[in-house]
C-alpha positions in Angstrom: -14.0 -2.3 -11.3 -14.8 -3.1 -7.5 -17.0 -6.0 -8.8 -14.0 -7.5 -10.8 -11.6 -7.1 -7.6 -14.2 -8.8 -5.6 -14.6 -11.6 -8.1 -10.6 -12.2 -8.4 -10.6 -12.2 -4.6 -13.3 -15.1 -3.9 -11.9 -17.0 -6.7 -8.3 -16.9 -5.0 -10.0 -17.3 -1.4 -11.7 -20.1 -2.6 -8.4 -22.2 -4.2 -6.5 -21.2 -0.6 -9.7 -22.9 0.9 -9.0 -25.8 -0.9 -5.3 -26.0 -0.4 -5.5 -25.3 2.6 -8.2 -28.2 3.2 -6.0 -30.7 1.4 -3.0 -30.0 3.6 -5.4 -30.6 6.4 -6.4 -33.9 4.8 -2.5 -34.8 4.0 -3.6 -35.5 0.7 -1.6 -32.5 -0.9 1.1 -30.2 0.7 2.6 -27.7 -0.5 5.9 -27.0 0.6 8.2 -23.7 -0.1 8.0 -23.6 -3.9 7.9 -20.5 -6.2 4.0 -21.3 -7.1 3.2 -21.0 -3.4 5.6 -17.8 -3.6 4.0 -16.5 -6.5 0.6 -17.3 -5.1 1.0 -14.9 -1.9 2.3 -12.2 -3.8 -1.1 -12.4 -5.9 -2.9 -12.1 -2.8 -1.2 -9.0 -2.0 -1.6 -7.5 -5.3 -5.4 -8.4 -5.3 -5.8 -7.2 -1.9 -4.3 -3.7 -2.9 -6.3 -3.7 -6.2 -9.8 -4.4 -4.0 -8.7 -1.2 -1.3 -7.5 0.7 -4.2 -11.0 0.2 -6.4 -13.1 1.1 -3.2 -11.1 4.7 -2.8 -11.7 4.9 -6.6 -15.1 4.5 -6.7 -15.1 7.4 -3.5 -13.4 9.6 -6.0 -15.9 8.8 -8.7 -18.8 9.6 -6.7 -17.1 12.3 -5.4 -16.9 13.9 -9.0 -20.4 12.9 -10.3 -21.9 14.6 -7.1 -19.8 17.9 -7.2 -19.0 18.1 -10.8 -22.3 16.1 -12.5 -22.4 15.8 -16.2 -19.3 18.1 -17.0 -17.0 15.5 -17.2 -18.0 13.3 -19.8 -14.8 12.0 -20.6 -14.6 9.9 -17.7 -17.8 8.2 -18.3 -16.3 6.9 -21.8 -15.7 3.0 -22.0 -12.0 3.5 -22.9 -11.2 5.7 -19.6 -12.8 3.4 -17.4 -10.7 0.5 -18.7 -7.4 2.8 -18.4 -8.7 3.5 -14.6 -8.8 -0.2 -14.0 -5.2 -0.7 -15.8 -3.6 2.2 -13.9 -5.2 0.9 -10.4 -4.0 -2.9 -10.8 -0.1 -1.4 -11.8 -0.6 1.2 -8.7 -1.3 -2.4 -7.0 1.9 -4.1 -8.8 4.3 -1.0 -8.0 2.9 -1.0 -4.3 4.3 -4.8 -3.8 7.2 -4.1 -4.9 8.9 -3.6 -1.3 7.4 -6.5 -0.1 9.0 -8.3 -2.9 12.3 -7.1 -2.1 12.2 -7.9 1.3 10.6 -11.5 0.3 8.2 -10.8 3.4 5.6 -13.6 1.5 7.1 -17.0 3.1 5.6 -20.6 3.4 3.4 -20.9 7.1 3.5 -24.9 7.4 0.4 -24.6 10.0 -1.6 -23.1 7.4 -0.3 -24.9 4.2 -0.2 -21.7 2.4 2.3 -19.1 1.8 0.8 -16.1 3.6 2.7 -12.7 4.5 5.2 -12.6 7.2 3.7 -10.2 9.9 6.4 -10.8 12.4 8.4 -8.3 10.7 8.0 -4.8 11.8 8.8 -3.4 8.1 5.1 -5.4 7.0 3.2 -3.4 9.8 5.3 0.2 8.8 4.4 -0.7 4.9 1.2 -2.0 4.7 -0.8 0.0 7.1 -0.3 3.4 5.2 -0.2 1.7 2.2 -3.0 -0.8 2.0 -5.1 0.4 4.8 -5.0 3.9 5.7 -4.3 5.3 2.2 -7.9 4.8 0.6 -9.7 4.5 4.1 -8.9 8.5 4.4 -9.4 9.0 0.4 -12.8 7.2 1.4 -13.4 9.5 4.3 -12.7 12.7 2.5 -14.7 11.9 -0.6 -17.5 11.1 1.7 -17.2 14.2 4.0 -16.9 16.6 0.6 
């Protein structure tokens, strides 16, 4: 699961490279459209996914450590995929503020449509939510 978060990351970091490069270059801007919209709001939701997968596999340690081989059922194929599916819609739902607020708009000096961090409500939302949230579900898998 982390590995799969990390691999939709670099592949998304890697076509904002290149956009951004070309918008550098003035060979190819891209201006306030609903693909550049789209495209930030699929940075946030990967960016929640990748947190999310990293408290998850805390909790999954966690359990193998304390509980061992008792719980077999979460070692089946078919509960690790529902994990995965529940963690990216816990990543949709977590957006959806953000995409109420349209708080994704187009940043001309980068060429890309990035998050709007001027706004106070981003800080208030996103620190508990993307950050803090599985850092301490981390922390206390960790200190257990």
């Amino acid at each position: 699961n982390t590995y799969v978060s990390v691999l939709f990351c670099s592949c998304l970091m890697v076509s904002l490279n290149v956009s951004t490069r070309l918008g550098d270059l003035k060979v190819y801007i891209e201006t306030d459209s609903t693909s550049c919209q789209v495209r930030g709001y699929i940075i946030l939701i990967l960016y929640h996914w990748l947190f999310l997968t990293f408290a998850l596999q805390a909790i999954g340690r966690l359990i193998n450590v304390r509980y061992g081989n008792r719980h077999l059922l979460l070692r089946s194929l078919s509960t690790t995929l529902l994990i995965v599916i529940a963690i990216f819609l816990l990543a949709l739902l977590l957006i959806v503020p953000h995409f109420i607020i349209r708080s994704v708009v187009y940043a001309p000096e980068e060429f890309l449509c990035v998050i709007k961090f001027r706004m106070w409500q981003n800080y208030v939302y996103m620190l508990p939510t993307m950050y803090l949230g599985p850092i301490v579900i981390v922390m206390i898998s960790y200190v257990r």
